[in-house]
N, C-alpha and C positions, 0 to 999 in steps of 0.2 A: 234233558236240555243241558244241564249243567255238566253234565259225562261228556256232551259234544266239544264242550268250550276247555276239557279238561280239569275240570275242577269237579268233579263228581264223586271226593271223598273227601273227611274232614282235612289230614295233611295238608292235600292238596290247595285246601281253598284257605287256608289257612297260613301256606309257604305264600300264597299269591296276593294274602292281605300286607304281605310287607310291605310290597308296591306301592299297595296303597299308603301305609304308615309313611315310604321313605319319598313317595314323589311328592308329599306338600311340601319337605325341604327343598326338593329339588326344584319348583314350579316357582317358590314364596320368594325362597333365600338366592337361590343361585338366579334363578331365570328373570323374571318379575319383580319383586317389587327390592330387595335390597341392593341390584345395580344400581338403581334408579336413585333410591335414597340415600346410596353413599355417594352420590354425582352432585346432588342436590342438595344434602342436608350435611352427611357426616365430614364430605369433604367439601362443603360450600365455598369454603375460602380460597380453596387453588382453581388453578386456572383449569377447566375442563381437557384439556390435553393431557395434562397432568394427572389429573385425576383420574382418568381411562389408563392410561402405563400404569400407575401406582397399582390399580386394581386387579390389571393382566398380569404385575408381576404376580402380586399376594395369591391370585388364582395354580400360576406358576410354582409357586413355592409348594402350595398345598397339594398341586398334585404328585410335585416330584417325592415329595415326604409319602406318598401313599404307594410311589412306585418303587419307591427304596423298599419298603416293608412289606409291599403285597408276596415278595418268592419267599422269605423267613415267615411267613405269615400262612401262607397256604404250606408249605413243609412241616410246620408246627401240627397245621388242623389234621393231617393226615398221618403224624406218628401218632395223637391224643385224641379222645373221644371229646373233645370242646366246642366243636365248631359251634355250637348254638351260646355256649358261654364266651366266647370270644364275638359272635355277632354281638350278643346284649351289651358288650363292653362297650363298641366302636359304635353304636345305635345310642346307647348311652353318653358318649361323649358327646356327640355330635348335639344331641337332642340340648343337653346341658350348654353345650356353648350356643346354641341358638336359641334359648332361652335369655343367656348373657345378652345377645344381638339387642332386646328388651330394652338396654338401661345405654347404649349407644347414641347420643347428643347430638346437635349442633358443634361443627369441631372435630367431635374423636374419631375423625381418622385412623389414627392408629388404633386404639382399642375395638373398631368396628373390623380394621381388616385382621387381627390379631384372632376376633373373634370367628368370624369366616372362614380363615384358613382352618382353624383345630374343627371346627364344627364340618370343613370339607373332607377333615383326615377321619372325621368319627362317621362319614357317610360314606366315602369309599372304601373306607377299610370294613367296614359291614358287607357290602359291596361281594367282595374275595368270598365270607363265608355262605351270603345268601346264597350266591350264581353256583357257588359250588355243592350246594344242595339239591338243586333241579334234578339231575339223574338221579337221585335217591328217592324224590320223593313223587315223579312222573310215574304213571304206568304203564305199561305197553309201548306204544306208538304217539304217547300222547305230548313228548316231548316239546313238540312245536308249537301244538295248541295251550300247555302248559303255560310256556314263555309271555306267549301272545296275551293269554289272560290276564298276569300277572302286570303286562304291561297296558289293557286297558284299565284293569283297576287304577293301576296309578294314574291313569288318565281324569280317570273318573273321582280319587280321592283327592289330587291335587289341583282340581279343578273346582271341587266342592269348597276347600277351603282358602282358595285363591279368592274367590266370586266372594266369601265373607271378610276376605283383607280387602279386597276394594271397596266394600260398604263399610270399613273402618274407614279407609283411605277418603273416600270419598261423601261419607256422613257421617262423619266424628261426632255431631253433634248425641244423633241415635244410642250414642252408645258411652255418655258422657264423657267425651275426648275432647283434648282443648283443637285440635286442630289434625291435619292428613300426618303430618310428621308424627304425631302419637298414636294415628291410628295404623303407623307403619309400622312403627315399636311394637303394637297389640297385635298386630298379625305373626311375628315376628314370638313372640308369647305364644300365642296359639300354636302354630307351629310345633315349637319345642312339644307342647303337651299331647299334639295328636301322633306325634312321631312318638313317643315313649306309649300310649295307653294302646296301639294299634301294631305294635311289633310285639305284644304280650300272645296274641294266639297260635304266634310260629312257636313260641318257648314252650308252649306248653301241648300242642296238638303236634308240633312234628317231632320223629322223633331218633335222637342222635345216632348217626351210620357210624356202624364200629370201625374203628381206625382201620387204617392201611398197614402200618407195619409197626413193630418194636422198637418201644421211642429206650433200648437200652443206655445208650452216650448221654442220655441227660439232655432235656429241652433244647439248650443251645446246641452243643455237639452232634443230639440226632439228626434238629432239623438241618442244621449245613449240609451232616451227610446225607440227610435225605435231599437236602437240594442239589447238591453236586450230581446225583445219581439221576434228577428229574431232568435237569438240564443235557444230560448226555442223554435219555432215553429221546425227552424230546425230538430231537432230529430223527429219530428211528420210527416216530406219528409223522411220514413226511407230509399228509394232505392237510393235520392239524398244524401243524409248525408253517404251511405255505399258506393255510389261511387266515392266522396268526399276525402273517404280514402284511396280506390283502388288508383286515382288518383294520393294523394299526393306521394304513393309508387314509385308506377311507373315514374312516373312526375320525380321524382329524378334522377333517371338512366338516362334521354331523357334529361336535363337541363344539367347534370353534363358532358357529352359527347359535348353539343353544347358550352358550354361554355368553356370545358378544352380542348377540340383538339388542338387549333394551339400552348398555351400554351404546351403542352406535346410534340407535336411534334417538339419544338421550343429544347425542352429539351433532345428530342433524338437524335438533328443532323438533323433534314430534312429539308429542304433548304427552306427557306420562300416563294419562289417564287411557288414552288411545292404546297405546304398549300393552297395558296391562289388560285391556278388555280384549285387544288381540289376543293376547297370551291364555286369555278364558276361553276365549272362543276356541285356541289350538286344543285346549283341554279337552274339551268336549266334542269336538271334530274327530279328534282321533280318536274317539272310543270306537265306533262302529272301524274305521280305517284299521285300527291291529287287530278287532275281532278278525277282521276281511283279509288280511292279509296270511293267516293264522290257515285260513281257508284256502286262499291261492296256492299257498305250498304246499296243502295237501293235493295241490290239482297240478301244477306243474314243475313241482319239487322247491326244495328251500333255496338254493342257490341261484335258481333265473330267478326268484319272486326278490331276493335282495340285489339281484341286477334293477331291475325293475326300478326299485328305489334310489337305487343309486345314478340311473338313468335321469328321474326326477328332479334329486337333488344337485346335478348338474344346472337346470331349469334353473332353482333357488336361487345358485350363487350369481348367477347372469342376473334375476333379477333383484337381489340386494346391490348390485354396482351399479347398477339405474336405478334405485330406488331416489328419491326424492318429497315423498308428503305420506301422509296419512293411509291413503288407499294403499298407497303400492306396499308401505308396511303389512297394511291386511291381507294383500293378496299374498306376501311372501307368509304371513301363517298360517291361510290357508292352506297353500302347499305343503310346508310343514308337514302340517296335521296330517296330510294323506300318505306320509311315509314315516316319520319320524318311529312312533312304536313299531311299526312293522320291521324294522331294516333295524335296529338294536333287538328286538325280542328276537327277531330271526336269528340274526349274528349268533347271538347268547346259545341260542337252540343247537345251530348248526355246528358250533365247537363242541355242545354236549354231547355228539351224538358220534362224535370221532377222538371222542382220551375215552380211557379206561375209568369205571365210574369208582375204582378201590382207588383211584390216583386223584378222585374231581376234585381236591380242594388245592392241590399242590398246582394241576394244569390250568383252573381256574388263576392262581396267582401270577399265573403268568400273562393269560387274559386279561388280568386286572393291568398289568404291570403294559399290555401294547398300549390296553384304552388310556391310561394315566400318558404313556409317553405322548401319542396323539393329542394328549388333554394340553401337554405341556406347549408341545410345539405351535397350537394354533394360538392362544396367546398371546407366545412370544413372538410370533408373527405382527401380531396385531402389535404389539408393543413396538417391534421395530418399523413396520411402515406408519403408526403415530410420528415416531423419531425424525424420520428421514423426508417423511412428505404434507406429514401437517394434515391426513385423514385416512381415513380406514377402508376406504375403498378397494385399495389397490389388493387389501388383504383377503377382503370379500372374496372379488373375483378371482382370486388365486386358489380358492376352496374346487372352482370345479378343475382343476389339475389334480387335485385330490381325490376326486369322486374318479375321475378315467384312470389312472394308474391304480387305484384301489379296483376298481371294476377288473383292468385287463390281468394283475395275477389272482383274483377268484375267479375269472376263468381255467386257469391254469388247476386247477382245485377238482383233482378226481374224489368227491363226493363216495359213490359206492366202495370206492379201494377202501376210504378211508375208515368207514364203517366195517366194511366186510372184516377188518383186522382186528377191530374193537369185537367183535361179536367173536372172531375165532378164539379171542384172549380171553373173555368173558369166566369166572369160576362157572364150570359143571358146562362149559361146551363141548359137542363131540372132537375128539383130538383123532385126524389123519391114522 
């Protein structure tokens, strides 16, 4: 059973428990409950306009710092045998500054966004080394199933400890808390701890791919030249470098939704409590949806199965610009749920399966480096139609112009070319 789902060695099941480790930050902190409570608590005092820009920017900020560093960051992994000492670093930071989130007040504002942003830089910059692990530590054919698992777990561990921040949130008294605001603190706590005690079996179960090339010039000096050299090969992967773009299109509309919901919804009136049991529910919804999707692309290949999604997520954006109460929040995460892991584990999969796997940490960085710009741009979207129109709407619906331009060049994305070159290149392939 577990062979099927691609986790049918220790490594493996053990790269996939990062997912798990890393998606209660991403569910808790980003998605769920710290929009909410920097709307509500940390920035109580400004005006809810305000407070939404200020956030978009801070979100802003943190990705652009992860996209500056992700190409000297994947250059590095791949002249030096670190990649798993450099993941523990950026897993480490992150963990420690969402620990800090903890002692975050009534008021501090800025030390709450200060804290978010370093804690976003020690989760995407982990990000680079995890994703660029996948080829190493997949077997066979099992790259897609790989990805998919990795991303129900997350479903399933950010969802287990989301469901215990809202029973802080929502019965402080259970657990001797004066009130929801400290039992957002304590989730906020939790977090940190499960993110550090749950990224320990990748350190120790997987086990470090020998570098790519002679890091002789010295850390700094190799990795530039070895970036200068990835960025001109780049072009020469022309279906990874055209899907590269697809991605970052699309990537945007998919980031700008994950990140702006409970913000927006915080903006419309919908009761936080509601937000966040949606946001359980997505949790848990999508486990069976990336198992499933994991599945469809073994049946009608990876690329129409992330059309698919991105067919869907069209749907979404339509119905977050009509959104208006309660239900129709629940209905846009249902939807969600039914594509969100599939259409990111896919992505992830379908880049690994077209760079060279002696290159994955450096081509990863670049990966890293679309999703960060994507991360940046929907944002700052949001920040500029806050500005200019006094709601978020307009930004919403601007995600499905996202989703079809992103769709129509991963058409353009010859899939087998792009493989078939990977495999001709492969150490110990037969050579013409």
């Amino acid at each position: 059973m577990l062979a099927r789902l691609g986790l049918g060695d220790a490594p493996a099941r053990a790269w996939a428990l990062y997912d798990w480790a890393n998606s209660a930050y991403i569910t808790v902190v980003v998605t769920a409950v710290f929009p909410v409570y920097f709307q509500k608590v940390a920035a109580g005092g400004l005006a809810p306009a305000t407070a939404t820009t200020r956030f978009a920017l801070a979100t802003t900020c943190a990705l652009a710092l992860v996209a500056i560093l992700a190409p000297f960051l994947g250059a590095l992994g791949d002249l030096y045998p670190i990649k798993k000492r450099m993941l523990a670093t950026f897993a480490g930071l992150g963990a420690l500054a969402t620990l800090g989130l903890g002692t975050v007040g009534p008021g501090d504002w800025r030390l709450g966004l200060f804290l978010f942003v370093v804690s976003n830089v020690g989760a995407y910059g982990s990000f680079v080394f995890y994703d660029a692990l996948l080829p190493h530590v997949a077997r066979g054919g099992a790259v897609d199933r790989l990805s998919t698992a990795g991303y129900a777990l997350g479903y399933l561990g950010g969802g287990l400890l989301l469901a215990l921040g809202l029973l802080f949130i929502t019965h402080p008294a259970w657990f001797g808390l004066a009130d929801g605001a400290a039992g957002s603190r304590a989730a906020f706590l939790a977090t940190g701890v499960w993110w550090i005690v749950f990224t320990l079996p990748l350190l120790k179960r997987v086990e470090e791919p020998p570098r790519g090339a002679k890091g002789e010039a010295g850390p700094l000096g190799g990795s530039l030249r070895q970036l200068g050299r990835t960025l001109r090969e780049l072009a020469g992967y022309r279906e990874a470098a055209l899907f590269l773009g697809a991605f970052l299109i699309y990537n945007d509309g998919i980031v700008t939704i994950i990140r702006m919901a409970t913000v927006y919804g915080a903006e419309i009136g919908i009761p936080s409590g509601a937000m966040i049991g949606a946001i359980l529910m997505v949790q848990f919804l999508g486990i069976p949806f990336a198992f499933g999707f994991g599945w469809v692309a073994g049946r009608i290949g990876t690329k129409p199965a992330i059309l698919v999604t991105l067919a869907v997520y069209g749907g979404i954006a339509v119905t977050g610009y009509r959104m208006t109460g309660t239900a129709d929040f629940f209905v846009l995460a249902g939807l969600v749920a039914t594509v969100q892991g599939g259409c990111q584990a896919l992505s992830r999969s379908l880049f690994a399966s077209m760079i060279p796997r002696q290159r994955s940490t450096e081509f990863f960085a670049f990966f890293a480096v679309c999703e960060k710009a994507a991360s940046i741009l929907g944002p700052a979207t949001f920040s500029v139609a806050v500005l200019f129109t006094g709601s978020s709407r307009a930004a919403v619906l601007a995600m499905a112009a996202f989703f079809a331009v992103g769709a129509l060049l991963l058409l353009k994305v010859d899939v087998s070319r792009g493989r078939a070159r990977v495999a001709a290149e492969a150490p110990g392939a037969a050579r013409p």
